[in-house]
VEXKE-701532 format. One line per field, with one value per residue (C-alpha): residue number from 1; x, y, z. Coordinates in pm, whole numbers, plus 32768, in hexadecimal, padded with zeros to 4 digits. Example, Ala and Ser with C-alpha at 12.3 -4.5 7.8 and 13.67 -1.06 7.14 Angstrom:
pos c(1, 2)
c1 c(84CE, 8557)
c2 c(7E3E, 7F96)
c3 c(830C, 82CA)
This chain:
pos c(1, 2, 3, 4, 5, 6, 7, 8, 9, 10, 11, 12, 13, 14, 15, 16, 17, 18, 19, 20, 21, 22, 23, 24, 25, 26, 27, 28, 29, 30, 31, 32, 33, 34, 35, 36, 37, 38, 39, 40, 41, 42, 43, 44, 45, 46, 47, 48, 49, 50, 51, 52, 53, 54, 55, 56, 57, 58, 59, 60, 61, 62, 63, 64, 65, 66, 67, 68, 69, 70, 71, 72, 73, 74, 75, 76, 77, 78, 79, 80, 81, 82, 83, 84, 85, 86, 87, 88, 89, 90, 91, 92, 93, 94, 95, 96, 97, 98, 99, 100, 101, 102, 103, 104, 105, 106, 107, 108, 109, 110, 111, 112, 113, 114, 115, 116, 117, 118, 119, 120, 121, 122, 123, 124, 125, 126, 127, 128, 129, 130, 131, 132, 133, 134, 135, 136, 137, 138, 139, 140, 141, 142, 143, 144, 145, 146, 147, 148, 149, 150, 151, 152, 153, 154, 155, 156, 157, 158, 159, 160, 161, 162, 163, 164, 165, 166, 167, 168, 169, 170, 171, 172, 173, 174, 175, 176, 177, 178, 179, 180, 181, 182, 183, 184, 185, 186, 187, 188, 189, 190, 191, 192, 193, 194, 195, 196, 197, 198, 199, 200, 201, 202, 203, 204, 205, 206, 207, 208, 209, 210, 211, 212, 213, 214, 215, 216, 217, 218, 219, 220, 221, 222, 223, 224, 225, 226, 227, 228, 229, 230, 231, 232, 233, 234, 235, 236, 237, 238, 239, 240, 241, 242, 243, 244, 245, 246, 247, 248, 249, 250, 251, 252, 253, 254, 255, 256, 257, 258, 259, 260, 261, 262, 263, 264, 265, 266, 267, 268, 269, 270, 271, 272, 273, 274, 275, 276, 277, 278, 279, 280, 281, 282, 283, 284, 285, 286, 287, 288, 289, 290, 291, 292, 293, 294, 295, 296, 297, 298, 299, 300, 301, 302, 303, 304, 305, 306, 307, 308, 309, 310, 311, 312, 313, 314, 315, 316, 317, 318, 319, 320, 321, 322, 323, 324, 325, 326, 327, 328, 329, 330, 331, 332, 333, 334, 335, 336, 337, 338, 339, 340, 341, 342, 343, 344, 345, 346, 347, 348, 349, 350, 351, 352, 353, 354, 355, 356, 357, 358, 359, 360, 361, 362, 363, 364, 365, 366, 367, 368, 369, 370, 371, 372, 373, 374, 375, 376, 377, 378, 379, 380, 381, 382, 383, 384, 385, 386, 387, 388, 389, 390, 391, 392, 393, 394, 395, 396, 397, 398, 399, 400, 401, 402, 403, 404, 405, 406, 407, 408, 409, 410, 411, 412, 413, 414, 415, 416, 417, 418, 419, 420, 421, 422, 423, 424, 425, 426, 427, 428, 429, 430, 431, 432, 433, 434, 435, 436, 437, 438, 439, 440, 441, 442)
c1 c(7965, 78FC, 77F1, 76E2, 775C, 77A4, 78B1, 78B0, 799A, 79A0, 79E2, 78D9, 790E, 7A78, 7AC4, 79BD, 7AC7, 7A63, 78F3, 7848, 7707, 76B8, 7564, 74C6, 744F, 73BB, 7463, 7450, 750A, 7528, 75E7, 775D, 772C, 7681, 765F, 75BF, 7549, 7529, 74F3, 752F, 74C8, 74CE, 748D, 74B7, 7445, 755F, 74FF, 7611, 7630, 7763, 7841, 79AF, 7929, 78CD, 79DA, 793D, 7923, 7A5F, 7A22, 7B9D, 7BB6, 7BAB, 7BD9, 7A97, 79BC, 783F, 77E6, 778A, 7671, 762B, 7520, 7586, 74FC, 75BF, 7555, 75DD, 753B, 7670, 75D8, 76D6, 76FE, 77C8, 7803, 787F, 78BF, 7910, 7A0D, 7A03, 79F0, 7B12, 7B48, 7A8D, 7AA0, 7A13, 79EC, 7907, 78C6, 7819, 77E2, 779E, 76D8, 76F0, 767D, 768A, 757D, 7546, 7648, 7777, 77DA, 7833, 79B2, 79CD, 7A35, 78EF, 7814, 76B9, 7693, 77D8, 77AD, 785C, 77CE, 78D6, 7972, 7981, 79F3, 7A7C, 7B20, 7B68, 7BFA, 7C33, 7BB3, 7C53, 7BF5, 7C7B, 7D04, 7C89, 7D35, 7C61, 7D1C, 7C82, 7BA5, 7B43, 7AC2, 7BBE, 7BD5, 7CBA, 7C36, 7B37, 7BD2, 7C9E, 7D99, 7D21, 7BE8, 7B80, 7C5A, 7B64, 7B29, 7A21, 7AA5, 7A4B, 7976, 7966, 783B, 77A3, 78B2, 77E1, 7769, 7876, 7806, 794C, 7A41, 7AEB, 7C66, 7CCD, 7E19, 7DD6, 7E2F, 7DAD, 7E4E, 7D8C, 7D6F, 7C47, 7C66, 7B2B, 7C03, 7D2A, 7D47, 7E3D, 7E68, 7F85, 7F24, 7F63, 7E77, 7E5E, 7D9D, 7CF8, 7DCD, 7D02, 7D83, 7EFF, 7EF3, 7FD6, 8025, 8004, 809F, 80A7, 7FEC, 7F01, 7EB3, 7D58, 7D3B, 7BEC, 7C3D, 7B31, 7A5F, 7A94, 7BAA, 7C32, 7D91, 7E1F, 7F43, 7FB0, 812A, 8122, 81E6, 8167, 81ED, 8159, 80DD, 8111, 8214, 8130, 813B, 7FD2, 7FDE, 80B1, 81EA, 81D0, 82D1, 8389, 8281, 8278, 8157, 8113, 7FCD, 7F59, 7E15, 7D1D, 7BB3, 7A80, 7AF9, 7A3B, 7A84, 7A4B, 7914, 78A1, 77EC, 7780, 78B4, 796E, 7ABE, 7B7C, 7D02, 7DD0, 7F2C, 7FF7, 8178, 81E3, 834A, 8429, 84B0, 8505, 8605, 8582, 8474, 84B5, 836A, 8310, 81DD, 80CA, 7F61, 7E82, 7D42, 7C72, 7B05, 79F5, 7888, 77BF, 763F, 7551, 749E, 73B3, 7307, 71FC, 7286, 73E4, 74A5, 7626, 76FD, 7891, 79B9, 7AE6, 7C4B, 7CD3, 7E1B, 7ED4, 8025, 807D, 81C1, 8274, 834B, 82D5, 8429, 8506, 8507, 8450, 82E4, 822E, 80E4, 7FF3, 7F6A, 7E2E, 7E90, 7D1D, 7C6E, 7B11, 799D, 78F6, 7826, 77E1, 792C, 79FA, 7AC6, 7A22, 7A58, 794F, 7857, 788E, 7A05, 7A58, 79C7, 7A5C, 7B2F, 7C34, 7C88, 7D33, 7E6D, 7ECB, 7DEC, 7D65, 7C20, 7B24, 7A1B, 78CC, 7774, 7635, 7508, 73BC, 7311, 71C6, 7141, 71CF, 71A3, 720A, 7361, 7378, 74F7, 75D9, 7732, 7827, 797B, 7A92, 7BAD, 7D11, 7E3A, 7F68, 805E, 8028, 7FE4, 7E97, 7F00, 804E, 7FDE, 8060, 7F63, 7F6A, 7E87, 7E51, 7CCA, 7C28, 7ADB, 799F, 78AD, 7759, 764D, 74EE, 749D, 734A, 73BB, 72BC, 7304, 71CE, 7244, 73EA, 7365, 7309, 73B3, 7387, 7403, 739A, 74BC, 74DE, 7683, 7700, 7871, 78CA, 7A04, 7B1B, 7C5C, 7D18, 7BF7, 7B96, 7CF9, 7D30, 7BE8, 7BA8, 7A5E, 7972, 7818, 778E, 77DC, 76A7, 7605, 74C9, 74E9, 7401, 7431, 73C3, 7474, 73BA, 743F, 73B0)
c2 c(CFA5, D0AC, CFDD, D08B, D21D, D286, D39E, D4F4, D5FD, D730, D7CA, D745, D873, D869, D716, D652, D4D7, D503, D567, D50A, D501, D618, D627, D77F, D7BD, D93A, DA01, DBA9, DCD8, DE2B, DF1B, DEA9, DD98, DC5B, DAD6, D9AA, D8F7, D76D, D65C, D50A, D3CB, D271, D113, CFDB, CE6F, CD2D, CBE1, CADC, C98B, C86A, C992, C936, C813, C77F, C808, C94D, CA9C, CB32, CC70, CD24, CDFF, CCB9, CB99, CB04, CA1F, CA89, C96D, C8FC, CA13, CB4D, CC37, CDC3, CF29, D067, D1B2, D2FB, D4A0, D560, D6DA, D78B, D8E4, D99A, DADD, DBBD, DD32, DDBD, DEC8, DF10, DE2D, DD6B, DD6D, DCDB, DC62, DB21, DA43, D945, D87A, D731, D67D, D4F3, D458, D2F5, D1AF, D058, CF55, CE19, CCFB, CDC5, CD77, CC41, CC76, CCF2, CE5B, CEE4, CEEB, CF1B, D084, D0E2, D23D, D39D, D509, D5AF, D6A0, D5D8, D6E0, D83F, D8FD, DA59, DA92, DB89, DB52, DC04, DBAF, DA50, DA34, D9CC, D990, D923, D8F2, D84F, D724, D69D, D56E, D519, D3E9, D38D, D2B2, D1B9, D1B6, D096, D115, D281, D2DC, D2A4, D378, D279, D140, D172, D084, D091, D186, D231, D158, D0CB, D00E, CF51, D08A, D158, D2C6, D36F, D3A2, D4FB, D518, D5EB, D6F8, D6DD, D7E6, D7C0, D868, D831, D8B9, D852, D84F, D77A, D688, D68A, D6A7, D6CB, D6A4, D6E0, D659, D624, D542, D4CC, D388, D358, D28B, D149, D158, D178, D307, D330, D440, D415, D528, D528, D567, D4DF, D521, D4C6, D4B4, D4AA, D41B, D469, D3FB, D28B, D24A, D317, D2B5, D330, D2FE, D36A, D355, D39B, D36C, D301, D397, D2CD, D418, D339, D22D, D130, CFCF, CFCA, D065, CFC5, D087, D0F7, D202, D228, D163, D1D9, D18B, D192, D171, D160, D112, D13E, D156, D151, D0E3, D0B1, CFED, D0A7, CFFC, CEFA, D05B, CF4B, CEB5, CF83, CF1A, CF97, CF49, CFD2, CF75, CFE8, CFB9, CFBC, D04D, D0DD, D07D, D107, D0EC, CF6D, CF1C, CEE8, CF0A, CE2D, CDF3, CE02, CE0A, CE03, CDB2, CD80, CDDB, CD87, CDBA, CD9C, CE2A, CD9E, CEEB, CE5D, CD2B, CD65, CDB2, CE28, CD0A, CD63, CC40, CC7A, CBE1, CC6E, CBCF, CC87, CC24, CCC7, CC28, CB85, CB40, C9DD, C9FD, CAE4, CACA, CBB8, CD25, CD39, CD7E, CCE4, CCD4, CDEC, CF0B, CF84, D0B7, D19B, D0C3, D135, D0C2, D113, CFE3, CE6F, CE02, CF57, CF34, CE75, CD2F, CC42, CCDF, CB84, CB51, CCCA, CD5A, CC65, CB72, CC0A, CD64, CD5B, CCE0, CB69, CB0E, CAD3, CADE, CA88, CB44, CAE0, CBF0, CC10, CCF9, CD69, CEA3, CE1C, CF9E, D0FE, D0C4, CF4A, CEA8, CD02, CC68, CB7A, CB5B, CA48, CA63, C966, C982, C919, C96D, C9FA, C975, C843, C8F4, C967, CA9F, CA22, C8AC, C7C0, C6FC, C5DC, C63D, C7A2, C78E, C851, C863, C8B1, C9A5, C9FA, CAFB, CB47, CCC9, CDBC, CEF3, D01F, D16F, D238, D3AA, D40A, D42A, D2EA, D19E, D056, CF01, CD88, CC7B, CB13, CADC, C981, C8DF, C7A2, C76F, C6B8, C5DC, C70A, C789, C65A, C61E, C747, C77D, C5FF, C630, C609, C691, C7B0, C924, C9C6, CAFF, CBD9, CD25, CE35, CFA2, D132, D272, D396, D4BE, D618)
c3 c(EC99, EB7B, EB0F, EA4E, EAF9, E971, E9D8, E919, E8F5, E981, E816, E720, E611, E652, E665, E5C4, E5D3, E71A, E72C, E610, E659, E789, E82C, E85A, E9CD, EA16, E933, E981, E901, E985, E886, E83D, E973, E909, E9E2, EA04, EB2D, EB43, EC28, EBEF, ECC6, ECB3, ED50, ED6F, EDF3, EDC5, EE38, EE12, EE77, EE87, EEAE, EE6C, EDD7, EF1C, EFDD, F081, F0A7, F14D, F1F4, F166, F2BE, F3D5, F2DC, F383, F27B, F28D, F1AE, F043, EFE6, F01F, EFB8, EFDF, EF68, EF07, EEA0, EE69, EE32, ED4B, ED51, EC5C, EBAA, EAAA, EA6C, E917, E953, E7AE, E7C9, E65D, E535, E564, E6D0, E7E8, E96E, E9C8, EAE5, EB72, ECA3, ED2B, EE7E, EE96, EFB2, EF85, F069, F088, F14D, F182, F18D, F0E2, EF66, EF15, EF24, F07C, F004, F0DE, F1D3, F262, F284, F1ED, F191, F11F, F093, F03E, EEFF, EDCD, ECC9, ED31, EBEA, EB38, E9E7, E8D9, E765, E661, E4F8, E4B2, E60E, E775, E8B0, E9D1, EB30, EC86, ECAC, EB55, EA5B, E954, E874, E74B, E63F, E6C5, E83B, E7E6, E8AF, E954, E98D, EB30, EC33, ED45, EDB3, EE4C, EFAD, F0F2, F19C, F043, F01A, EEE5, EE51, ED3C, ECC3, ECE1, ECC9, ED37, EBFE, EC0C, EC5C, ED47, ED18, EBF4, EA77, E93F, E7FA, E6A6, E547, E488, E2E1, E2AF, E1E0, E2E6, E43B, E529, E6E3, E7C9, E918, EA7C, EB57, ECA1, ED10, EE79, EF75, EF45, EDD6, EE7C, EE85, ED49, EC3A, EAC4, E9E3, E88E, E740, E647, E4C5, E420, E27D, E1CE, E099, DFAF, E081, E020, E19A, E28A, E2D9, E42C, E4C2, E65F, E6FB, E873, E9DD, EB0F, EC49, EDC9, EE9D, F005, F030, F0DA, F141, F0D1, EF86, EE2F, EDF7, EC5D, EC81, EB61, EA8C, E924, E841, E6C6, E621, E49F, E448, E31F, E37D, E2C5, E198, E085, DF20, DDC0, DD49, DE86, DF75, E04B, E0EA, E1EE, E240, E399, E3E1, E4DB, E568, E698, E725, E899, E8DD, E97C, EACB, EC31, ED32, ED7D, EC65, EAD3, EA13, E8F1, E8AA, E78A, E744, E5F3, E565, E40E, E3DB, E2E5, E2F1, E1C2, E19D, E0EE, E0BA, DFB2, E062, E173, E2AE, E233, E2D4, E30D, E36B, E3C1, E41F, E4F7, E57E, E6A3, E71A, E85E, E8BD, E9CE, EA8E, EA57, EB82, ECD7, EDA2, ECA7, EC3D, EAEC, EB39, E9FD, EA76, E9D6, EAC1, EA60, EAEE, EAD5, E9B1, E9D6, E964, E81E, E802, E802, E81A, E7E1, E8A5, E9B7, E917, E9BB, EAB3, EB83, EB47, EB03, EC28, ED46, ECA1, EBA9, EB56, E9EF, EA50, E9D8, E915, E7C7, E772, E646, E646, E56A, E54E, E49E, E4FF, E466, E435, E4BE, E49F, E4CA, E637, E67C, E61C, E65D, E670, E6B2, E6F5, E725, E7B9, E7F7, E8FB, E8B2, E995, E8A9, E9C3, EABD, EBDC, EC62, ED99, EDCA, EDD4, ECC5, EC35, EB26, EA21, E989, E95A, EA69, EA2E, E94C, E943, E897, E8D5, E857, E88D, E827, E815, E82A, E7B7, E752, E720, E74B, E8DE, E97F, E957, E9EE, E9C1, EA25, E9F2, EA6F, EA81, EAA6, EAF5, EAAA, EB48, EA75, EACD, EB50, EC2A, ECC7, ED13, EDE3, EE87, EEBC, EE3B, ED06, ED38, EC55, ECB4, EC5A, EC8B, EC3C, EBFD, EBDA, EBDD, EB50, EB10, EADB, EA50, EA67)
């Protein structure tokens, strides 16, 4: 689910929170009428074994087990372009589009979200805008992503017969309007976004702020309502949902350059005719560089907590919903590739989170991370359980990025299940799996 598919907005000049590093494809011009053509594709091979800890695979659409391993392979072709007609020096049309053809093979992923030859092509990002000086406003089909996607940043989930769940390639929301103003040092979106069904086909609408402060943190902070789009049996009911976020990012501390702090914290509310909301999330960052030994090791520490609910039979829903948290990188905000991807989905727990990595060249990176489980409330999917450690993970990765085109990645993930795991799977083998993948952009 959004694993290494490092999403980009449709707006990188406009809106560079949410694109900050865009890829040039075939860029042409002809008089006031400019574009850029790209094509991005990807894929992937998983093998994992002692799946559920020993459990099994369980195929979500029969509820059939296929077993303890599985070994699967995804890929995906995005062909995308953009287009910029310049009326005159301060206005300008825009608009862009993309289709995703995406598959799955083998055994299915190791959470039963897909199967052998699961597979879609279809539009991925379909938009038009107007840009007028400072402002933009893009409607259709787009990318959009507040902050670090702790809380929106994937309109997809990527289920099903959309194929390629581990990698994730589909991110764009769909219905969707985009207002921003861009003053380098502050920026500012109104927004209304809809997610794909598999998500729970709901609305957010609201707006964000963004302040560069001197460079040295940029503080943000988002207020916004969520509206359900289909009142289904199948789907979580978040109307009337309210959600604040603050956050300071990137922060950096008068006369230490080579610590980077990252804090963020976010409020559930509101309530509907039958649900009160109450619920909270948060998190503290550190990573510190060594940027004057050999190899440039950076080592960091993070504490992610997402509440849970004490007590499922009343009317307050205090459990966190990670609503359309996207993927930046290891562990942003896929938290675990093991436990993120088919275990837990940022909703009760709490989590300590350990890194380091080297700069073995300008190519090669070598790291390490080391993650451990805790349930915020005794219950694991609506089952009590005694104890609240669930489980712990580690992972050794070589990431490969030559030139801002290709990536690829090697990892080894491991689970050791804990008290709380073992007690609700009856198990207590290692969850492992071996991962490797490439994007190429063009």
């Amino acid at each position: 689910m959004k694993r290494r598919y490092h999403v980009c907005g449709i707006l990188a000049a406009a809106l560079p929170l949410i694109c900050p590093t865009a890829q040039a494809g075939y860029v042409f011009s002809n008089g006031a009428l400019s574009g850029e053509a790209t094509l991005d594709l990807g894929a992937a091979n998983i093998i994992s074994r002692n799946i559920n800890f020993g459990t099994g695979r369980v195929d979500i659409r029969n509820g059939e087990n296929t077993g303890t391993s599985a070994t699967w392979q995804e890929g995906y072709l995005k062909p995308g372009l953009t287009l910029n007609y310049q009326l005159n020096d301060d206005w300008a049309l825009l608009g862009g589009g993309s289709v995703v053809s995406a598959t799955t093979l083998g055994d299915g992923d190791a959470g039963g979200f897909s199967r052998s030859s699961d597979s879609k092509t279809a539009v991925e990002e379909l938009y038009a805008g107007v840009h007028y000086r400072q402002w933009t406003l893009t409607l259709g089909r787009q990318n959009f992503m507040v902050g670090n996607g702790f809380i929106v940043m994937d309109g997809n989930l990527d289920f099903l017969k959309d194929g390629a769940y581990w990698l994730g390639p589909r991110s764009a929301f769909r219905d969707a309007a985009v207002l921003s103003w861009d003053n380098k040092t502050l920026q500012a979106q109104a927004f209304s976004l809809r997610t794909d069904s598999d998500l729970g086909d709901f609305r957010l609408t609201g707006a964000n702020v963004d302040y560069n402060l001197n460079d040295q943190v940029t503080l943000g902070a988002m207020a916004l309502g969520v509206a359900t789009i289909v009142d289904s049996s199948q789907s979580t009911q978040r109307d009337g949902m309210r959600v604040y976020d603050l956050r300071a990012l990137h922060g950096v501390l008068p006369g230490v350059p080579n610590l980077t702090l990252n804090a963020e914290m976010a409020w559930q509310k509101g309530s509907n005719s039958t649900t009160e909301y109450d619920a909270t999330a948060w998190y503290l960052q550190g990573d510190y560089q060594f940027a004057s030994l050999p190899l440039q090791p950076t080592i960091g520490y993070r504490y992610a907590s997402f509440s849970g609910d004490d007590d499922l039979t009343d009317n307050t829903s205090k459990a966190w919903d990670p609503l359309s948290k996207g993927f930046i990188d290891w562990g942003t905000w896929l938290i675990g590739d093991v436990v993120g991807n088919y275990l837990m989905n940022n909703s009760n727990e709490n989590v300590h989170q350990l890194s380091a990595k080297l700069q073995l060249n300008d190519a090669f990176t070598l790291g390490a991370m080391h993650y451990q489980f805790w349930l915020d409330k005794n219950n694991f999917l609506g089952t009590a359980v005694e104890n609240k450690h669930f489980a712990d993970e580690s992972v050794v990765y070589l990431d490969y990025a030559p030139n801002a085109q290709l990536y690829s990645s090697l990892s080894y993930n491991w689970v050791k299940p804990q008290a709380a795991a073992k007690e609700f799977f009856g198990d207590d083998k290692p969850f492992s799996a071996i991962e490797l993948y490439f994007t190429y952009k063009y």
